[in-house]
GUKOL-8631 format. One record per residue (C-alpha): residue number from 1; residue in one letter; x, y, z. Coordinates in Angstrom, 1 decimal. Example, Ala and Ser with C-alpha at 12.3 -4.5 7.8 and 13.67 -1.06 7.14 Angstrom:
REM GUKOL-8631
<1,'a',<12.3,-4.5,7.8>> <2,'s',<13.7,-1.1,7.1>> 
END
This chain:
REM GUKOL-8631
<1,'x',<85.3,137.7,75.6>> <2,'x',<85.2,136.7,71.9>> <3,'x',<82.0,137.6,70.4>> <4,'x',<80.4,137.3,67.1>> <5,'x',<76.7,138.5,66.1>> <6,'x',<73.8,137.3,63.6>> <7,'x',<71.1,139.3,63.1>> <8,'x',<68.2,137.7,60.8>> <9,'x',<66.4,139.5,58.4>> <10,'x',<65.3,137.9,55.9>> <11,'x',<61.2,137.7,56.8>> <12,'x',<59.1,139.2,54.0>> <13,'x',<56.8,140.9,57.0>> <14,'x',<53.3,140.0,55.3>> <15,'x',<51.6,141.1,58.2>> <16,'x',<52.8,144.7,57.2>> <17,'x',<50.7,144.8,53.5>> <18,'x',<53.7,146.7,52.2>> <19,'x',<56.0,146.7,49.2>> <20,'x',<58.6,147.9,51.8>> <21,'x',<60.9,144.6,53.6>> <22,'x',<60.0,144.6,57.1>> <23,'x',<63.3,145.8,58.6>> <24,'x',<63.8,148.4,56.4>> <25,'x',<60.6,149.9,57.5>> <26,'x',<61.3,153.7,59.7>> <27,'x',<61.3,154.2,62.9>> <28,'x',<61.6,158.2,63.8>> <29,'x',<63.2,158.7,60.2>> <30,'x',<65.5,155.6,60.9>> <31,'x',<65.3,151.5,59.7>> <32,'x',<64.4,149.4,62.4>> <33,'x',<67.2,147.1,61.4>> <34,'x',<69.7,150.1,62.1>> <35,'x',<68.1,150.2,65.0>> <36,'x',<69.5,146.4,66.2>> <37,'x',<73.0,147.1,64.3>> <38,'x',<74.1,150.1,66.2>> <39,'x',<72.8,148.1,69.6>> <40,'x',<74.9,144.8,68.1>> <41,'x',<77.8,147.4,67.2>> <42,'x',<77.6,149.5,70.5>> <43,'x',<79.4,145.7,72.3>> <44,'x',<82.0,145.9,69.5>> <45,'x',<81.3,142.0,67.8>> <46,'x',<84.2,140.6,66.5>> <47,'x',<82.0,139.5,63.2>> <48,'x',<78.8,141.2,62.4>> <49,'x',<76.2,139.3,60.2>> <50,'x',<73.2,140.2,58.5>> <51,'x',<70.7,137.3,56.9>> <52,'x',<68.8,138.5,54.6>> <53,'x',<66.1,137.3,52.0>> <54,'x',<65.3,138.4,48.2>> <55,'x',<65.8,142.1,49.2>> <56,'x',<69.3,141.7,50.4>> <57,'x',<70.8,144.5,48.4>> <58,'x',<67.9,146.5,49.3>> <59,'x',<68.9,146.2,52.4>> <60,'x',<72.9,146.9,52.0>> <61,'x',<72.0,150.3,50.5>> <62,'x',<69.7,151.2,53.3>> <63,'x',<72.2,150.6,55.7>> <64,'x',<74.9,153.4,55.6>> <65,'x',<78.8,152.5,56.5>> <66,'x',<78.1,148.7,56.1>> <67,'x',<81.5,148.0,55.1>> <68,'x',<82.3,146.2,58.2>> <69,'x',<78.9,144.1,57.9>> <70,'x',<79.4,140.4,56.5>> <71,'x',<76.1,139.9,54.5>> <72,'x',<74.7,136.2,54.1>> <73,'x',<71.7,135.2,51.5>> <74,'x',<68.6,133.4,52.1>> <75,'x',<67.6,132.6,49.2>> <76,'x',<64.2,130.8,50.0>> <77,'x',<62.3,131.6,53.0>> <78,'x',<62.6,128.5,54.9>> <79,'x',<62.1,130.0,58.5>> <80,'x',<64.3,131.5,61.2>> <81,'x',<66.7,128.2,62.1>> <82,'x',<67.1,127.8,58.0>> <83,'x',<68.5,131.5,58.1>> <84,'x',<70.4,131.3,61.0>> <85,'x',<72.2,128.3,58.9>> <86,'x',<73.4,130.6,56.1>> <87,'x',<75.9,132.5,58.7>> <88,'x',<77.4,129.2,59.3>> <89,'x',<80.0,129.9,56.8>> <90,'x',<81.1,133.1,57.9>> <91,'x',<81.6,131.5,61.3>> <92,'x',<83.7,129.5,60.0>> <93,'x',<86.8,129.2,62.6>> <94,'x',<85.4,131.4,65.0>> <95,'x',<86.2,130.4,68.4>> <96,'x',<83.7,132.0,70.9>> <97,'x',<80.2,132.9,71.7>> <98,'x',<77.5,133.7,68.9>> <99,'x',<74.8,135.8,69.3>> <100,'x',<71.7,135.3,67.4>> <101,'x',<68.9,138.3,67.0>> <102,'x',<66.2,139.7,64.7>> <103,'x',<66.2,142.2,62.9>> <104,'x',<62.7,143.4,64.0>> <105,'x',<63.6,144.4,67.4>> <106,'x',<64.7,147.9,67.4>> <107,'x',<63.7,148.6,70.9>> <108,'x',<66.4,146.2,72.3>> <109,'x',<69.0,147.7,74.7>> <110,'x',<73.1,146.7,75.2>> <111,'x',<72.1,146.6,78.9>> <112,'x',<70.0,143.8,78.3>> <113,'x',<72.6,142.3,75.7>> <114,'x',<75.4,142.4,77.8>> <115,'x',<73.7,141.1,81.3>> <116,'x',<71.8,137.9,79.1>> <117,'x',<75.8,137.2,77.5>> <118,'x',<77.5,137.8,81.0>> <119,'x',<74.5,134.9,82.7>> <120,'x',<75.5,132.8,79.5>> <121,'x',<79.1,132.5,80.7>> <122,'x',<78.5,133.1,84.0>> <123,'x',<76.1,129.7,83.9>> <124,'x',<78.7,128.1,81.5>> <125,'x',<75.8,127.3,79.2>> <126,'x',<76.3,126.5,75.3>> <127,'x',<73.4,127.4,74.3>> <128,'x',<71.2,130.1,75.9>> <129,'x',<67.9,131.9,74.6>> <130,'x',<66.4,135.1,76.3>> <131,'x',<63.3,135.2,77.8>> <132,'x',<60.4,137.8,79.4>> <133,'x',<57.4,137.4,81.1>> <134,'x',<54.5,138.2,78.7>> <135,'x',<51.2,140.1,80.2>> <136,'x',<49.6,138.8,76.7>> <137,'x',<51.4,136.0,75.4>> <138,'x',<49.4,135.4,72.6>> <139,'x',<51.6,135.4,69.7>> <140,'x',<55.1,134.2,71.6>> <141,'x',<56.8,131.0,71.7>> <142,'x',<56.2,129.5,75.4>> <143,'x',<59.0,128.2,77.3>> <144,'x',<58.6,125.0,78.7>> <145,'x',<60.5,123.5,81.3>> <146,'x',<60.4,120.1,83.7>> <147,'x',<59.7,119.7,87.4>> <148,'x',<63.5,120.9,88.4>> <149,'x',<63.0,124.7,86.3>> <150,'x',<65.0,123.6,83.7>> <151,'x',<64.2,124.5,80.3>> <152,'x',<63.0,121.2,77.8>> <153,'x',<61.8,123.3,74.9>> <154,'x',<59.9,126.0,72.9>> <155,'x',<57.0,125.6,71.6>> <156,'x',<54.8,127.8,69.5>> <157,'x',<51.6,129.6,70.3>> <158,'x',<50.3,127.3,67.3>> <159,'x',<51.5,124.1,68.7>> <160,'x',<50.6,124.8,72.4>> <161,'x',<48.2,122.7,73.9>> <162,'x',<45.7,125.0,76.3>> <163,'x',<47.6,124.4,79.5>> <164,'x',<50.7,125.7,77.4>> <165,'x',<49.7,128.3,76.5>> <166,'x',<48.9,129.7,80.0>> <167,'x',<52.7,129.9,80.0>> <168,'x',<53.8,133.5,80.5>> <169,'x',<57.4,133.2,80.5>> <170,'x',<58.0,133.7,76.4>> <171,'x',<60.9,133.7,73.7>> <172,'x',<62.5,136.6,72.5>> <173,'x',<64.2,135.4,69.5>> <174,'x',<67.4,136.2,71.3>> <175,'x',<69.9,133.6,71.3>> <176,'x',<73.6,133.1,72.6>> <177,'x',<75.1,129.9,71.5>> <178,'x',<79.1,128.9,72.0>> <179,'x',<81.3,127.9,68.9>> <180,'x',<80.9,124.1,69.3>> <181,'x',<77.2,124.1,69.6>> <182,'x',<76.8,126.0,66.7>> <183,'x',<76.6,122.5,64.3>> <184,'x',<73.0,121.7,66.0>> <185,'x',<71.5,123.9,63.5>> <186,'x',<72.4,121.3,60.9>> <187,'x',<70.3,119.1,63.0>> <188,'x',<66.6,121.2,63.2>> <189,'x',<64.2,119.8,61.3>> <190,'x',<61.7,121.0,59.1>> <191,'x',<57.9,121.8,60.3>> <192,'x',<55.8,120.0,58.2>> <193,'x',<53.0,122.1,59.1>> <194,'x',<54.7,125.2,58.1>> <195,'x',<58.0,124.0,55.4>> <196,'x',<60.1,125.8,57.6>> <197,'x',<63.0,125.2,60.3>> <198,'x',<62.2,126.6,63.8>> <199,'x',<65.4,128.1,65.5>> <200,'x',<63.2,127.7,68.5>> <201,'x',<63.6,123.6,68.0>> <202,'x',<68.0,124.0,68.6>> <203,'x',<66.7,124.3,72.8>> <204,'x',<65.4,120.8,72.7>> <205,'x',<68.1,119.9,70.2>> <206,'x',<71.0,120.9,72.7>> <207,'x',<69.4,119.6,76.0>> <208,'x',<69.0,116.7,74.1>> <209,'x',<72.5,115.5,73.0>> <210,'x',<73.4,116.9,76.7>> <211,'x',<74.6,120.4,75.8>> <212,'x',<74.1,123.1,79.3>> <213,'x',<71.1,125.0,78.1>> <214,'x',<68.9,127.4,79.3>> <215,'x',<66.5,130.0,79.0>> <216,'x',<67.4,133.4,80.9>> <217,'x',<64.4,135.4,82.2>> <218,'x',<65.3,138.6,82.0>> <219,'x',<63.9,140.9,79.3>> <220,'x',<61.4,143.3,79.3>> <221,'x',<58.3,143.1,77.2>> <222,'x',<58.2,146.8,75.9>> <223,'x',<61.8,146.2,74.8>> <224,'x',<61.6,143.5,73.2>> <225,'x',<58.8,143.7,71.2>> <226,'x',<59.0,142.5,67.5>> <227,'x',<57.0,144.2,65.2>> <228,'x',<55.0,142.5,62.6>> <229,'x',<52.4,144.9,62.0>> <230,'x',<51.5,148.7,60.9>> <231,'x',<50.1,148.8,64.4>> <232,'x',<53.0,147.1,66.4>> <233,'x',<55.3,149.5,64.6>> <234,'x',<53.6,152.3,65.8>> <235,'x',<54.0,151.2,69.1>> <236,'x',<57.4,150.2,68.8>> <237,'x',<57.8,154.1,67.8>> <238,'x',<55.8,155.6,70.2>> <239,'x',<58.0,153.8,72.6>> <240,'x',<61.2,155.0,70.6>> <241,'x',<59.7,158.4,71.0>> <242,'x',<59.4,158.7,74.3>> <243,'x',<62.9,157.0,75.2>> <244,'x',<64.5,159.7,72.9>> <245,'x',<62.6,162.5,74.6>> <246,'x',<63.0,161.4,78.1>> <247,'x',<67.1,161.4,77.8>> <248,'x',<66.8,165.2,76.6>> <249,'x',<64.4,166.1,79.6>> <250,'x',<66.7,164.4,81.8>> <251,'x',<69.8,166.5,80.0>> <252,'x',<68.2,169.8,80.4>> <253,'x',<66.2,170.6,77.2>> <254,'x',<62.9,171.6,77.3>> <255,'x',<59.4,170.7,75.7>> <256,'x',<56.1,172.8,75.4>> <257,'x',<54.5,170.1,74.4>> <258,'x',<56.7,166.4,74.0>> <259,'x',<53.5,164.5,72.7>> <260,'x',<53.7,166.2,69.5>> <261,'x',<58.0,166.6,69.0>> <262,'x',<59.4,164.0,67.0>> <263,'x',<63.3,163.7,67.2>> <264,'x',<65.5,160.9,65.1>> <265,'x',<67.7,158.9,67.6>> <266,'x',<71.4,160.2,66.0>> <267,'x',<70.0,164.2,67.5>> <268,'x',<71.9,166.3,69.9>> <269,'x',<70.5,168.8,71.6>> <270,'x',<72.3,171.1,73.7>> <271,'x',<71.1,172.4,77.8>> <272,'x',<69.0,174.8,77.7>> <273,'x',<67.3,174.6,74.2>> <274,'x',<63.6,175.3,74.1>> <275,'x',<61.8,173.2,72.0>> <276,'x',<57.7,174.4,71.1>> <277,'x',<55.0,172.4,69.4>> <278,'x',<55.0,170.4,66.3>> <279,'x',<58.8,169.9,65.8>> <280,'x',<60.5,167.2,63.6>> <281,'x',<64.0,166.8,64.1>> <282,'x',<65.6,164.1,62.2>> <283,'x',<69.2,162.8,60.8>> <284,'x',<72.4,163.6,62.2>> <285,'x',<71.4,167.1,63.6>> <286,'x',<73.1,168.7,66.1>> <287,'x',<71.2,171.6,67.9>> <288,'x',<73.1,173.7,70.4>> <289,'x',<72.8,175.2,74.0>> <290,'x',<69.9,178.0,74.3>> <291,'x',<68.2,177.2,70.9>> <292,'x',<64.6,178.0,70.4>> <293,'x',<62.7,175.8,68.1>> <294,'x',<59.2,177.6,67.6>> <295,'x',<56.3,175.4,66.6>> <296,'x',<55.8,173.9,63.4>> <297,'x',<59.3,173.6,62.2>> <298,'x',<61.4,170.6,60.6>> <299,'x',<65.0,170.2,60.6>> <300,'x',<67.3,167.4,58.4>> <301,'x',<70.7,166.7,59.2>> <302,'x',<71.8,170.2,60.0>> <303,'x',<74.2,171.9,62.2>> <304,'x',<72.1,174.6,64.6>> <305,'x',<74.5,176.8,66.6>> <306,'x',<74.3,177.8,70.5>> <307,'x',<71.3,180.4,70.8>> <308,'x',<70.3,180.2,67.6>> <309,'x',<66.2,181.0,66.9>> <310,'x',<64.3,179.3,64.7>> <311,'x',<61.0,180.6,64.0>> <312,'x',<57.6,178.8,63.2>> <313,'x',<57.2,176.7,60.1>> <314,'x',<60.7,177.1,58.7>> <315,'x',<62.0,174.2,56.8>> <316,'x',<66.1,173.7,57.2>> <317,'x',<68.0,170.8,55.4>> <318,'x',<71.7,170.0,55.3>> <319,'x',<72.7,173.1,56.1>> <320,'x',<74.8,175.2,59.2>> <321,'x',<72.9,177.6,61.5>> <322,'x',<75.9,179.5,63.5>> <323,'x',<75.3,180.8,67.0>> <324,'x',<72.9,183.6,67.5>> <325,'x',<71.1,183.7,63.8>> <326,'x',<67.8,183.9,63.5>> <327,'x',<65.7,182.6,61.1>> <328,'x',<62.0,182.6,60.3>> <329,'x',<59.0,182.5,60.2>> <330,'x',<58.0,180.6,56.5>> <331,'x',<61.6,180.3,55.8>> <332,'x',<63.2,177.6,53.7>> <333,'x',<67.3,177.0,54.1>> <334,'x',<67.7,174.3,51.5>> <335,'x',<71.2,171.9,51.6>> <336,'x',<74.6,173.5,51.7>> <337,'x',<73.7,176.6,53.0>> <338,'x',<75.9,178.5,55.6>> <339,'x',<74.1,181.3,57.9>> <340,'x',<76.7,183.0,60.3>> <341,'x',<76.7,184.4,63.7>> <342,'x',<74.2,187.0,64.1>> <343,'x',<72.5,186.7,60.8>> <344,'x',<69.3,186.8,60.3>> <345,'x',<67.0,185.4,57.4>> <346,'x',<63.0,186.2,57.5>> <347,'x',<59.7,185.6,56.4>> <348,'x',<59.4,184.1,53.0>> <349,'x',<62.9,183.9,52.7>> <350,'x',<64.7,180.9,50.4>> <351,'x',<68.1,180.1,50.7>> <352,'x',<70.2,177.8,48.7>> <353,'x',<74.0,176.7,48.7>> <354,'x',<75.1,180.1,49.8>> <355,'x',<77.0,181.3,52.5>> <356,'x',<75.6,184.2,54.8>> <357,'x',<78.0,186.2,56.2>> <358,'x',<78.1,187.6,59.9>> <359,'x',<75.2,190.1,60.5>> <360,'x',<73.6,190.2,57.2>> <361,'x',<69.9,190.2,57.1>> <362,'x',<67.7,189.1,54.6>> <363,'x',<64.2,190.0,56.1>> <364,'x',<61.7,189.1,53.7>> <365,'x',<60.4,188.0,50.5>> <366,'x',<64.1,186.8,48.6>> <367,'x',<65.4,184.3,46.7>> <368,'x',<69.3,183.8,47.7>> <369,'x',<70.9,180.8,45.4>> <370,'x',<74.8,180.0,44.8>> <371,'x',<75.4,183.0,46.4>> <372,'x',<79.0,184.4,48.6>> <373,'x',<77.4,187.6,51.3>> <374,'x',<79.6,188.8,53.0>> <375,'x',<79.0,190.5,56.5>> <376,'x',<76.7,193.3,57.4>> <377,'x',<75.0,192.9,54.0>> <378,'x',<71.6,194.4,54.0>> <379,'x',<68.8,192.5,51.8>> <380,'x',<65.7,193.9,50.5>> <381,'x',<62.8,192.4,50.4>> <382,'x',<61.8,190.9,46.6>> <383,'x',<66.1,189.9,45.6>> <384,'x',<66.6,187.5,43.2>> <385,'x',<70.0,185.7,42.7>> <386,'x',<69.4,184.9,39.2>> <387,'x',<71.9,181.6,39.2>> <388,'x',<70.6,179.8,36.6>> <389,'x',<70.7,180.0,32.7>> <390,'x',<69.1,177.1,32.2>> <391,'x',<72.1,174.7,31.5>> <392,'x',<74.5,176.2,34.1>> <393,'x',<74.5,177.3,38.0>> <394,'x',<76.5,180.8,38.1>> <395,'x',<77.6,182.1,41.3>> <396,'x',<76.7,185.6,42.9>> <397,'x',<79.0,187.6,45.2>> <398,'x',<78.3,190.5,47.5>> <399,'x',<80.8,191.4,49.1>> <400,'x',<80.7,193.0,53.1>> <401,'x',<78.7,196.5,54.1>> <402,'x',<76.7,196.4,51.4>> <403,'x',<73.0,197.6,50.4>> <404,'x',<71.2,195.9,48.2>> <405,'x',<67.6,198.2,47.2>> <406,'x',<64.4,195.7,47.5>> <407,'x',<62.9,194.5,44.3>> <408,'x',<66.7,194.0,43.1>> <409,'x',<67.8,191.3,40.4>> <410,'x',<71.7,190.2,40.5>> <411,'x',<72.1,188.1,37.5>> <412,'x',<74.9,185.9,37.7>> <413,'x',<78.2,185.5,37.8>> <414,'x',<78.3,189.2,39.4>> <415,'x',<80.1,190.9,41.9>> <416,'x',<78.9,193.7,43.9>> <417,'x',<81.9,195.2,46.0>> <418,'x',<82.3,196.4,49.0>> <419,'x',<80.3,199.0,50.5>> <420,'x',<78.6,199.6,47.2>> <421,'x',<75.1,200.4,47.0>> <422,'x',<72.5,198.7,44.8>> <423,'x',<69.2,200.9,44.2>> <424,'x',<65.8,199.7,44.4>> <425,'x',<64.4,198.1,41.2>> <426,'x',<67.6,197.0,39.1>> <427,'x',<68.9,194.3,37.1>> <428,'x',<72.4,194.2,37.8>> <429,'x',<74.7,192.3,35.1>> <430,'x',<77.8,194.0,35.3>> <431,'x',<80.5,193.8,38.3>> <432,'x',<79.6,197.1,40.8>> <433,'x',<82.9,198.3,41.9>> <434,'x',<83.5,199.0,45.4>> <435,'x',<81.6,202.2,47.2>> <436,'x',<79.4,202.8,44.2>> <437,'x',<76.0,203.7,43.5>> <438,'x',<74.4,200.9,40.6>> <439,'x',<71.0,201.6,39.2>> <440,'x',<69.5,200.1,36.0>> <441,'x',<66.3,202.1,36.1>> <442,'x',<64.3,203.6,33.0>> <443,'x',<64.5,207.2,34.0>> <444,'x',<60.5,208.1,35.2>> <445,'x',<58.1,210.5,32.9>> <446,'x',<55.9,212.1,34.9>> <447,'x',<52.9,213.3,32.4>> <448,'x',<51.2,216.0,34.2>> <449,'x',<46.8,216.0,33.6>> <450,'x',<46.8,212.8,32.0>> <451,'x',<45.0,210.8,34.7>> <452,'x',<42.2,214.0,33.8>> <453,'x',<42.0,213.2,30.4>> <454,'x',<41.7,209.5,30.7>> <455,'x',<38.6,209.8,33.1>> <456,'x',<37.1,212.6,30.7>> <457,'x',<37.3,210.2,27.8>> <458,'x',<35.7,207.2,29.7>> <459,'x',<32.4,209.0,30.3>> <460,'x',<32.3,210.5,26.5>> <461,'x',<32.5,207.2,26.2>> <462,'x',<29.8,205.4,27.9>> <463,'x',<27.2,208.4,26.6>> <464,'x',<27.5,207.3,23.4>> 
END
């Protein structure tokens, strides 16, 4: 089956009171237009379109990988069947079936794509539009049809007459239209009420000059919502939400408490995993088997290892948890970090572009930045990777079995061999070879009496 896709997206979304274009507006960390692409993409289209308005190169940088996207302009917004026009051209020579969507459905499913194409052919219609039965139809386009069931028109909720718009069967905005129908769009005219060209009008249009048309009743209303609105995008999410969640019930991970997890669409989380309370989970993370996620954490585009722990209110981006680690509570892992098997960073604990090495703990209180550990390093609390010399990032390297004394600075570049031992309170700035002891301590005065003599002197003091 030869297949080609439009998706228009050109609406300015006024409805929304944001600066923001509508389809560019997040869904669970994600644009609801990527939503519809990666549906649109999951049938493998032969041509991909996108319509878009005065944001269109907005839009081509929110959308990642879109080298295999043919963008069209609409220049002026003259309504949906004026935008489905400017993808003409890119049609051009195509020999097949088109299919036409918005860009403000994000809750559509390939299911539902591929059973309304497979009717279209099935019925040998040219042009086809998706329908649903509405509870509330109130804002929809009604579908009309004569005596027989068959499909005359669309009219608007604007347009209806009051018997109309008792109609519950509604428009979807989802159209599938064969190569040599694909000229009738030439032939919609403009509302004068409105300026604008109603794709709706191309049903009446094709049944007209005798073209097989039809509208297939098969959607569902939750799916295939459009969102317009602040509210109707919370919705639309809430819905998203719950899809998301209900595929990792159903594949063995567990939540405390689901109502308050939020996890981006592109997640994977592994059997077993545990998640509590007030997670986010968003980008391209990938959590492993026999995790647990304690409450109050938030994870971007990371890589999570099998039985990994992370503790509450920890904050990891961009960054690789191996299996086993442990990290937490109140600690920040900022991008390009490595943490290895077994490791284990703690409370109050900041790590940045470093790699942790197998077994090395940082407990508490430390500041790790361009920095190489090796394994079995221990940290104490209050270290300082001094990195930075305020034009340059230098790196720090401690190498495996070492001990590094609390309240340490390693001012950087440095090396601090193996097995060496750093004592509590220095600034190292030299290379520590191998084995060694390195202290940078003034050597202590102890100054026997003196507290005696201070306290004698305060109260001659206050007599006078």
């Amino acid at each position: 089956m030869k297949l080609s896709a439009v998706v228009l997206a050109a609406g300015l979304g006024t409805r929304m009171k944001s600066n923001i274009p509508k389809v560019l507006h997040r869904i669970l960390g994600k644009p609801m237009l990527q939503y519809v692409i990666d549906t649109i993409k999951s049938i493998n289209p032969e041509k991909l379109i996108i319509v878009a308005g005065k944001n269109i190169n907005e839009i081509k940088e929110a959308i990642p990988k879109h080298n295999d996207i043919i963008f069209a302009k609409q220049a002026e917004p003259k309504g949906t069947g004026n935008a489905a026009l400017k993808a003409l051209p890119s049609l051009k020579g195509f020999k097949g079936t088109v299919l036409i969507a918005n860009g403000d459905t994000p809750l559509i499913t390939k299911s539902t794509i591929l059973n309304f194409i497979a009717l279209h052919k099935k019925r040998k219609n040219q042009v086809s539009v998706l329908s649903f039965e509405s509870k509330e139809p109130s804002s929809y386009g009604r579908i009309l049809r004569d005596e027989k069931g068959r499909v005359t028109s669309i009219i608007e909720q604007r347009d209806a007459s009051e018997e109309q718009k008792k109609i519950k069967e509604v428009n979807s905005g989802i159209y599938a239209i064969e190569n040599n129908a694909l000229n009738l769009l030439k032939k919609i005219p403009v509302n004068k009420s409105k300026g604008e060209y109603y794709l709706t009008d191309i049903v009446e249009i094709a049944r007209n000059k005798g073209f097989q048309t039809d509208a297939i009743c098969i959607g569902f209303e939750d799916e295939l919502t459009g969102v317009n609105t602040q509210e109707e995008l919370n919705l639309v999410a809430t819905t998203m939400r719950y899809r998301i969640i209900k595929k990792f019930l159903e594949s063995g991970v567990t939540f405390i408490d689901s109502n308050s997890t939020f996890i981006s669409p592109n997640v994977q989380i592994g059997r077993g995993t545990v998640i509590y309370p007030n997670v986010i989970i968003e980008g391209y993370t990938t959590i492993g088997e026999g995790c647990n996620i304690y409450p109050n954490v938030r994870i971007i585009n990371s890589e999570i290892g099998d039985k990994a722990t992370i503790k509450d209110s920890t904050l990891i981006e961009g960054s690789i948890i191996k299996s086993n680690a442990v990290i937490g509570p109140f600690a920040h892992i900022r991008p390009g970090s490595v943490v290895c098997e077994n490791a284990k960073i703690g409370n109050f604990v900041e790590v940045k572009k470093s790699i942790i090495g197998q077994g090395t703990k940082a407990s508490h209180l430390s500041y790790l930045g361009d920095a190489k550990i090796g394994n079995n390093v221990n940290i104490g609390a209050g270290t300082i990777t001094c990195n930075y010399d305020g034009k340059n990032k230098y790196i720090t390297t401690i190498e495996d079995n070492v001990f590094i004394g609390s309240d340490t600075q390693l001012v950087a570049p440095v090396t601090v061999g193996k097995g060496a031992f750093v004592g509590a309170g220095s600034t190292i700035t030299v290379n520590v070879p191998p084995d060694s002891l390195a202290l940078s301590r003034v050597e202590q005065k102890n100054i026997e009496g003196w507290a005696i003599k201070r306290r004698l002197k305060e109260k001659k003091t206050k007599k006078k």
